[in-house]
C-alpha positions as CSV (number, residue, x, y, z in Angstrom):
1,X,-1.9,40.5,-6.7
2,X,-3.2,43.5,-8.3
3,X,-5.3,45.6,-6.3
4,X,-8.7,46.6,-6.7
5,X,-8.5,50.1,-8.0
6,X,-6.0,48.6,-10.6
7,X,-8.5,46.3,-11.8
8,X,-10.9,48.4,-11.7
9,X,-8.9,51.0,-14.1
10,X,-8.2,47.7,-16.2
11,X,-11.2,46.4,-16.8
12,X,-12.6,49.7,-17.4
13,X,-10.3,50.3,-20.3
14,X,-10.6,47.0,-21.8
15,X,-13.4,48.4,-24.6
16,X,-10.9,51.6,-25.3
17,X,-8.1,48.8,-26.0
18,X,-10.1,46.8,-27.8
19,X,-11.1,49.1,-30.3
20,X,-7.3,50.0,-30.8
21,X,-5.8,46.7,-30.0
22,X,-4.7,46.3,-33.3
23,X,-3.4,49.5,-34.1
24,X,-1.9,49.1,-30.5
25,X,-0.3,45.8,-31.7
26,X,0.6,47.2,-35.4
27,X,2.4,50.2,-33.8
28,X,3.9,47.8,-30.9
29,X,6.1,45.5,-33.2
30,X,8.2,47.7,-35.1
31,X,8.9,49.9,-32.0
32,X,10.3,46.6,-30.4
33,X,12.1,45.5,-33.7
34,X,13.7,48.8,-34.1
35,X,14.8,49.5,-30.9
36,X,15.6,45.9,-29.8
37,X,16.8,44.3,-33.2
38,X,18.0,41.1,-31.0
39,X,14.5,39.9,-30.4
40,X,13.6,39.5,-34.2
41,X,15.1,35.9,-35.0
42,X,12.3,35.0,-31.9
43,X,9.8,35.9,-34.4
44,X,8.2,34.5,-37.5
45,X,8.7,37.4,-40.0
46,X,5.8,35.3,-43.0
47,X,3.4,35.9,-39.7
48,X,4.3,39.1,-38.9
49,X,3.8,39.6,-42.7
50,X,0.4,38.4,-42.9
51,X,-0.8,40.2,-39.8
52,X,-1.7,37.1,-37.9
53,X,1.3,37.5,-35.3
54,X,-0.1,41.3,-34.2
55,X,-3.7,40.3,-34.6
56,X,-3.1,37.3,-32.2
57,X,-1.3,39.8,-29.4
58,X,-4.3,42.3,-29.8
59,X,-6.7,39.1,-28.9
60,X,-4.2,38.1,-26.0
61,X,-4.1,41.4,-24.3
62,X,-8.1,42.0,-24.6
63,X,-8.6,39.0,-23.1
64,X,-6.2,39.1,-20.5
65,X,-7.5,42.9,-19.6
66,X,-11.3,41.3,-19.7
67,X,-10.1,38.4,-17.4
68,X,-7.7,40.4,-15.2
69,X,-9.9,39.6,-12.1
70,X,-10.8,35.8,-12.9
71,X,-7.0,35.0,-14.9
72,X,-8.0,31.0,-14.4
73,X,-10.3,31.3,-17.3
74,X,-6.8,31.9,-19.4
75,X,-5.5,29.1,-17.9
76,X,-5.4,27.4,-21.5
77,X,-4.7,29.8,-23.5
78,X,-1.6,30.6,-20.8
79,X,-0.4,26.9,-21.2
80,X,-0.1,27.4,-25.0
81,X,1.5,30.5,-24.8
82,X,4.2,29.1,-22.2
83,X,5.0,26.1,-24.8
84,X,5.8,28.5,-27.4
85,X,7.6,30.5,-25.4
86,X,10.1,27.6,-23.9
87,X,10.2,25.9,-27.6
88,X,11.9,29.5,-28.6
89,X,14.0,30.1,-25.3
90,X,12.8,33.6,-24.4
91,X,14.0,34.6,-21.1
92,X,13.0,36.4,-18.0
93,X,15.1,39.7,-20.1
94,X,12.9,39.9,-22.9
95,X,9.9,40.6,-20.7
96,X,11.2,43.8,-20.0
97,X,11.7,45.4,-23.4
98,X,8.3,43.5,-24.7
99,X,6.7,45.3,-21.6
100,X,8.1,48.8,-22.5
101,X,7.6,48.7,-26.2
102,X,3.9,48.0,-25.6
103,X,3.1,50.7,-22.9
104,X,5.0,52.8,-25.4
105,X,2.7,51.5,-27.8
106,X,-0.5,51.9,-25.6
107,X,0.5,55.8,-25.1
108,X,1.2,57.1,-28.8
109,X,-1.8,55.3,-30.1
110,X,-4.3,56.1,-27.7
111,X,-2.8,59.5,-26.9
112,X,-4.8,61.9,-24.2
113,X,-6.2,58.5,-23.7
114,X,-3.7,57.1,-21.9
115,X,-3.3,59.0,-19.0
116,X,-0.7,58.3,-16.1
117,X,-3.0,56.2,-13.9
118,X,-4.2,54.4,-17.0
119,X,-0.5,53.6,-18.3
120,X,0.5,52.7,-14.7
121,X,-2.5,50.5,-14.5
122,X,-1.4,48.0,-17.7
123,X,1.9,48.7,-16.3
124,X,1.0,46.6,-13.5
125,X,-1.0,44.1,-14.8
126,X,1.7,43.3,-17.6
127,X,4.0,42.8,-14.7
128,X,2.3,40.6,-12.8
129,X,1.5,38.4,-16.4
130,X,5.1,38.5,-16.7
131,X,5.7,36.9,-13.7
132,X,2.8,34.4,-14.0
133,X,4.4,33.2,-17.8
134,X,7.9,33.4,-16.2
135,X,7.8,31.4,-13.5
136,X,5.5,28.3,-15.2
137,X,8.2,28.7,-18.1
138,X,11.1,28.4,-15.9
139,X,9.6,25.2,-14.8
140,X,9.0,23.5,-18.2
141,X,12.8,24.5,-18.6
142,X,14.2,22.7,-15.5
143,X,11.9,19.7,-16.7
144,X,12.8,19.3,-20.1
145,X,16.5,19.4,-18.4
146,X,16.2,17.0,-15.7
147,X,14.5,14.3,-17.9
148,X,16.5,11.8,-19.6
149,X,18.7,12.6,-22.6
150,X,16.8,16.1,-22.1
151,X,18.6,19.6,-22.4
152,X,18.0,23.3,-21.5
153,X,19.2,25.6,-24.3
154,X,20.3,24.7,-27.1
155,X,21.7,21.7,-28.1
156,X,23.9,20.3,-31.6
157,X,22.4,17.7,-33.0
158,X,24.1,16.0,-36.2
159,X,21.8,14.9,-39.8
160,X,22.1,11.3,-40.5
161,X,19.5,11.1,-43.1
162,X,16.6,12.5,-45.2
163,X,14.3,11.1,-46.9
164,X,11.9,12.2,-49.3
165,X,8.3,11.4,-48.5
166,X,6.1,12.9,-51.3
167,X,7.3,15.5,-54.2
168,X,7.1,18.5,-51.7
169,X,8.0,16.6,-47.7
170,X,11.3,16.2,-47.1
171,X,12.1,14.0,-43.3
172,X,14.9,14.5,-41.4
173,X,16.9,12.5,-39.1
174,X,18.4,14.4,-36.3
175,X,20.7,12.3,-33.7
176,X,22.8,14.3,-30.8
177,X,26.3,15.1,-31.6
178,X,27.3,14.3,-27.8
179,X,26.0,10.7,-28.1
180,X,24.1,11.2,-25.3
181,X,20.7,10.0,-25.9
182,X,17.1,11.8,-26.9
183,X,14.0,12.7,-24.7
184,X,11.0,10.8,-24.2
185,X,8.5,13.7,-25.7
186,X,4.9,13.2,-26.3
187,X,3.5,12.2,-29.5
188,X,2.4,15.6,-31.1
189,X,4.8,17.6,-29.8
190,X,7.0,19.7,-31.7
191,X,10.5,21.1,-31.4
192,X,12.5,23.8,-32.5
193,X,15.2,24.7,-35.0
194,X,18.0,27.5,-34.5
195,X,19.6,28.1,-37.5
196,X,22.6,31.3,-37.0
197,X,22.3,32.2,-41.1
198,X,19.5,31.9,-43.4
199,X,20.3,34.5,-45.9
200,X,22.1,36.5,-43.5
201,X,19.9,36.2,-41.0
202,X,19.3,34.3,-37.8
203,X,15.7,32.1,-37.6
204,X,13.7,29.7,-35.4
205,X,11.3,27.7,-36.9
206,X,8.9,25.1,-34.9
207,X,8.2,21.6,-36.5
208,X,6.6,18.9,-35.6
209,X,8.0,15.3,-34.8
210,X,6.5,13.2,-36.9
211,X,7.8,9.8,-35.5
212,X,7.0,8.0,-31.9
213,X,8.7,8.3,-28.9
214,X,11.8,6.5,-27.8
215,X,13.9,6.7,-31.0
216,X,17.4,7.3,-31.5
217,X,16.8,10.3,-33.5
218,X,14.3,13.2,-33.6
219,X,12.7,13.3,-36.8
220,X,10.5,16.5,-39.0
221,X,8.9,16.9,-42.3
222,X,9.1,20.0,-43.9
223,X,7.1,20.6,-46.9
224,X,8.8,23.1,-49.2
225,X,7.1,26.3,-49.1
226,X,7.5,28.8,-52.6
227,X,8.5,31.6,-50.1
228,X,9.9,29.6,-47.2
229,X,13.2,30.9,-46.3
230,X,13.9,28.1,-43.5
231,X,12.0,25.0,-45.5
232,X,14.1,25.9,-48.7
233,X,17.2,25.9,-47.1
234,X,17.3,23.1,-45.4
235,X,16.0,21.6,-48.9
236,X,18.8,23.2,-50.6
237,X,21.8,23.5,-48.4
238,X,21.5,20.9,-45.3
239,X,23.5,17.6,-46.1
240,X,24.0,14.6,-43.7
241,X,26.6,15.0,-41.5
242,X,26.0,18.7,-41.3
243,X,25.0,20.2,-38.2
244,X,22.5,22.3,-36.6
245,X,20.7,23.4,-33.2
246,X,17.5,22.4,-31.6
247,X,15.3,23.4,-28.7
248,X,13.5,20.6,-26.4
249,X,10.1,19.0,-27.2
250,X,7.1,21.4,-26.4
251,X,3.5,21.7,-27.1
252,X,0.3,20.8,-25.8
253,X,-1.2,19.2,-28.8
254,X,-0.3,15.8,-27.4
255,X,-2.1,12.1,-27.8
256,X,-4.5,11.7,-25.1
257,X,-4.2,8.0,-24.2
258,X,-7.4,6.3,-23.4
259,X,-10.1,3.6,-24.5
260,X,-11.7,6.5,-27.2
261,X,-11.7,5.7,-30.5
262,X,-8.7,8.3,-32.0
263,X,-9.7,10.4,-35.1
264,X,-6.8,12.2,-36.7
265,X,-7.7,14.1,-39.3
266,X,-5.0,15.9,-41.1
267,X,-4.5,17.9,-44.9
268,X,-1.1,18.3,-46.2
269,X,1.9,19.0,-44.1
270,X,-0.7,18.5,-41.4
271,X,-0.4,14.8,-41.1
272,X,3.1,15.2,-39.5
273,X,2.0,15.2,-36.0
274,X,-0.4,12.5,-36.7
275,X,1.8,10.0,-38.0
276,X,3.5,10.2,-34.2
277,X,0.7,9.9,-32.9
278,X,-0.4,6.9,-34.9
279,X,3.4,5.4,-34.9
280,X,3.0,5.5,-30.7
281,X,-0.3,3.9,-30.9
282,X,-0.8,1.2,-33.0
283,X,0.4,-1.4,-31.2
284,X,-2.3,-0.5,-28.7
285,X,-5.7,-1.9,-29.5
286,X,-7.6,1.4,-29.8
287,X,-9.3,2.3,-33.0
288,X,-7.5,5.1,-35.5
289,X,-9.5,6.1,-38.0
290,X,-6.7,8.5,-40.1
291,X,-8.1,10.8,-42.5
292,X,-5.8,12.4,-44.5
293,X,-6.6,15.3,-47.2
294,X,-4.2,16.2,-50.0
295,X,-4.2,17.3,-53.5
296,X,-3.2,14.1,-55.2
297,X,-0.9,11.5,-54.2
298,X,2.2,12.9,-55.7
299,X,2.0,15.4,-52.5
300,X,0.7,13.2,-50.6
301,X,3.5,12.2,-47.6
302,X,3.6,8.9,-45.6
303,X,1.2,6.8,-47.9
304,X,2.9,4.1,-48.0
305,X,3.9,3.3,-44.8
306,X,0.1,4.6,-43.6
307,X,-1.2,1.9,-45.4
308,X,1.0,-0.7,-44.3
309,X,0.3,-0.6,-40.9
310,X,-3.5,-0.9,-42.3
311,X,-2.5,-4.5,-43.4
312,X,-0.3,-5.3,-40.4
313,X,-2.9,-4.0,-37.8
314,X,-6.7,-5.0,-37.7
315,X,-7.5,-1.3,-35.8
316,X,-6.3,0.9,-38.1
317,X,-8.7,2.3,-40.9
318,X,-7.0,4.9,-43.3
319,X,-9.4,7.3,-45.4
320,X,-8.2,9.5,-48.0
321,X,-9.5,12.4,-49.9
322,X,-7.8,14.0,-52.7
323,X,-9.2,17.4,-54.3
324,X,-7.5,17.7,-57.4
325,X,-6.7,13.8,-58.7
326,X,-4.5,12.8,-61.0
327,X,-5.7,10.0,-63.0
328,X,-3.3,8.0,-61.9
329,X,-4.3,8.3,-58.3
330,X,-6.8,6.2,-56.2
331,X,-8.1,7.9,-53.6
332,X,-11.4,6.6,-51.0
333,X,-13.3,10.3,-52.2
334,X,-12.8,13.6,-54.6
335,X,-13.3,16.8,-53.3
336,X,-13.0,18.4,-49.9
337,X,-13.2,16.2,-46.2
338,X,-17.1,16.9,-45.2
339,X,-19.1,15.6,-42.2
340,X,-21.1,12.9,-44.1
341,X,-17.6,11.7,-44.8
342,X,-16.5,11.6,-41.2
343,X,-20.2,10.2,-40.2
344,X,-19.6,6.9,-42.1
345,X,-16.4,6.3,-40.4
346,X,-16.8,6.4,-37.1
347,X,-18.4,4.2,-34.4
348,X,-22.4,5.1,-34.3
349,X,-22.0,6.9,-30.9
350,X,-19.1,9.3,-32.1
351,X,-17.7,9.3,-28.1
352,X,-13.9,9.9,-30.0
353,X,-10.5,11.8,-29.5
354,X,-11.2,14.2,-32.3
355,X,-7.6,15.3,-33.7
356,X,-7.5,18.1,-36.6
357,X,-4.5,19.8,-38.3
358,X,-4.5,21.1,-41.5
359,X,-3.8,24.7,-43.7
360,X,-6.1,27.3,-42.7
361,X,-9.1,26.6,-44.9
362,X,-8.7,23.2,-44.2
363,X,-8.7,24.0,-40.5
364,X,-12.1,25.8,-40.7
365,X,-13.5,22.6,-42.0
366,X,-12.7,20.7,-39.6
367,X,-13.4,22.8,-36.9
368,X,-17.3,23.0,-38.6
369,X,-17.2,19.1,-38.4
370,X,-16.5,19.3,-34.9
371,X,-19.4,21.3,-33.8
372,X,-22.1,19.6,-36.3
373,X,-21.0,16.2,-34.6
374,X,-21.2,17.7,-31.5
375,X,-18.3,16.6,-30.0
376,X,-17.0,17.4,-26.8
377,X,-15.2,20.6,-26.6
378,X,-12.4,18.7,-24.2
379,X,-11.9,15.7,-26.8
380,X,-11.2,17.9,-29.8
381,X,-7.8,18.4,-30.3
382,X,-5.9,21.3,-32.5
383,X,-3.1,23.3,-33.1
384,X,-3.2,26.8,-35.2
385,X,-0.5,29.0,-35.7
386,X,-3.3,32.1,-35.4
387,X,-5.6,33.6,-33.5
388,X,-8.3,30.9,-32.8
389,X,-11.3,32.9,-33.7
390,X,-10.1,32.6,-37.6
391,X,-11.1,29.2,-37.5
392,X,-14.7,30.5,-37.3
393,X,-16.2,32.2,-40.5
């Protein structure tokens, strides 16, 4: 536990930091990069790009700093970070550098600033959220080992098939070389793949499964991206019967399994988790309303089978929404999702499990839907690769 005159120097500083946090962050990255060029495959290099990886670390340390005396109002955001950390295997080790490159950071860009007691002060506190992310990691990583057909690490896993899905999503069928079985993970979750050489380089990549639980295999879909290093070479290089290395399931956006009406609502490459989700449910009685956005229907992934279980299973009511139609397709609306859309859906009372993945502008949508309905904070449901605050504008 910090003491008191530590927190007090924290929180104190908090105001200073945030008005430099993201020349803090900006300045913090290519220190680490340069002087630890080991770490870089851990990081997404379009996000870094973009600015949302720094901007997102800036957020993290204000609001630790701001919280540093009341840390169980992170207790969320803490969760998240600990999935993506385990999904991507960083160890107790990288702590350290991480910690030195951004004290580093903290002194050259705040200068006279950052005086001894203030450095020693951030010093601390990183320490002790070092150990706080370290230990709850540690445990996901003896879980995820102990469970059945589970792994620590890194494990081969062979390609038996791929399948297209629409003109852009590729699936892919992943079963263990070793023959010894898969986890049970939980719908939603995602896992990770390690790939040694993508144009020379070394590169993790998250994707969701998009199948239910208690397969044989561990199945993605990867929509090709124009500038997507990883997406384009699996589309262009990875055969079956080739090889490659995952990480365990992680992630917290996971099906919540009660008597609620489940709304997933997904646009484009989105609906990947959501076709776990619905795979594991169906069979269960509860109502799924899936609402799926999407260009036309030449990109639009999963149709097909979406619409089969519609005939096969009375609680199961697809919507779809196509912004720029073909005239070929047949969609139930043109345009962009909207609440009135939504509104004459769902059950009159809206009490739901409200489930939302999407690209970015898409994402600000549906977040707006969310809070006009007036849902429950705790029964809406979303992952973003960003700082959370860009779903507001």
């Amino acid at each position: 536990m910090l003491d008191s005159k530590t927190i007090e120097i924290i929180k104190s500083t908090v105001p200073v930091l945030e008005v430099h946090a993201n020349a803090i962050t900006e300045h913090f990255y290519p220190l680490l990069f340069d002087l630890h060029p080991e770490v870089i495959p851990y990081f997404n290099q379009t996000n870094q790009g973009k600015g949302t990886q720094p901007k997102a670390l800036a957020n993290a340390v204000v609001a630790y700093g701001a919280n540093i005396d009341q840390l169980g109002n992170l207790s969320e955001a803490v969760k998240k970070i600990v999935h993506k950390h385990t999904s991507l295997g960083i160890l107790p080790a990288h702590y350290d550098v991480v910690g030195a490159c951004l004290i580093q950071a903290i002194k050259e860009v705040l200068g006279g600033g950052a005086t001894e007691e203030v450095l020693n002060a951030w010093s601390l506190a990183y320490s002790q959220l070092a150990e706080i992310l370290i230990d709850a990691e540690e445990s996901v990583y003896k879980a995820n080992e102990s469970s059945p057909g589970g792994w620590r690490g890194e494990r081969e896993f062979t390609l038996v098939n791929r399948v297209d899905e629409s003109s852009i999503i590729t699936s892919y069928y992943f079963e263990p070389t070793d023959n010894m079985g898969v986890p049970i993970f939980e719908a939603g979750q995602f896992i990770t793949l390690v790939l040694d050489d993508v144009n020379g380089a070394p590169m993790r990549r998250n994707y969701s499964l998009s199948d239910a639980p208690g397969k044989k295999d561990l199945r993605i879909s990867v929509k090709r991206e124009p500038q997507g290093s990883v997406s384009n070479y699996l589309y262009d290089h990875l055969q079956i019967g080739d090889c490659v290395k995952l990480r365990p399931p992680c992630g917290d956006f996971v099906l919540r399994k009660n008597g609620r009406p489940l709304v997933l609502l997904t646009g484009g490459v989105g609906i990947t988790p959501a076709i776990s989700m619905l795979n594991e449910e169906v069979g269960s009685g509860r109502q799924i309303y899936f609402i799926h956005a999407a260009l036309n229907s030449h990109v639009h992934a999963f149709r097909t089978h979406v619409d089969q279980l519609s005939k096969e299973f009375d609680n199961v009511f697809p919507f779809y929404v196509y912004s720029e139609p073909s005239p070929m397709c047949d969609s139930h609306a043109k345009g962009y999702i909207n609440k009135e859309m939504v509104v004459a859906l769902l059950p009159q009372n809206l009490d739901v499990e409200f489930y939302f993945l999407g690209p970015k502008p898409f994402m600000i949508a549906a977040s707006k839907i969310a809070e006009q309905l007036n849902f429950p904070k705790n029964q809406v449901h979303y992952e973003f690769f960003g700082p959370s605050e860009e779903l507001i504008s």
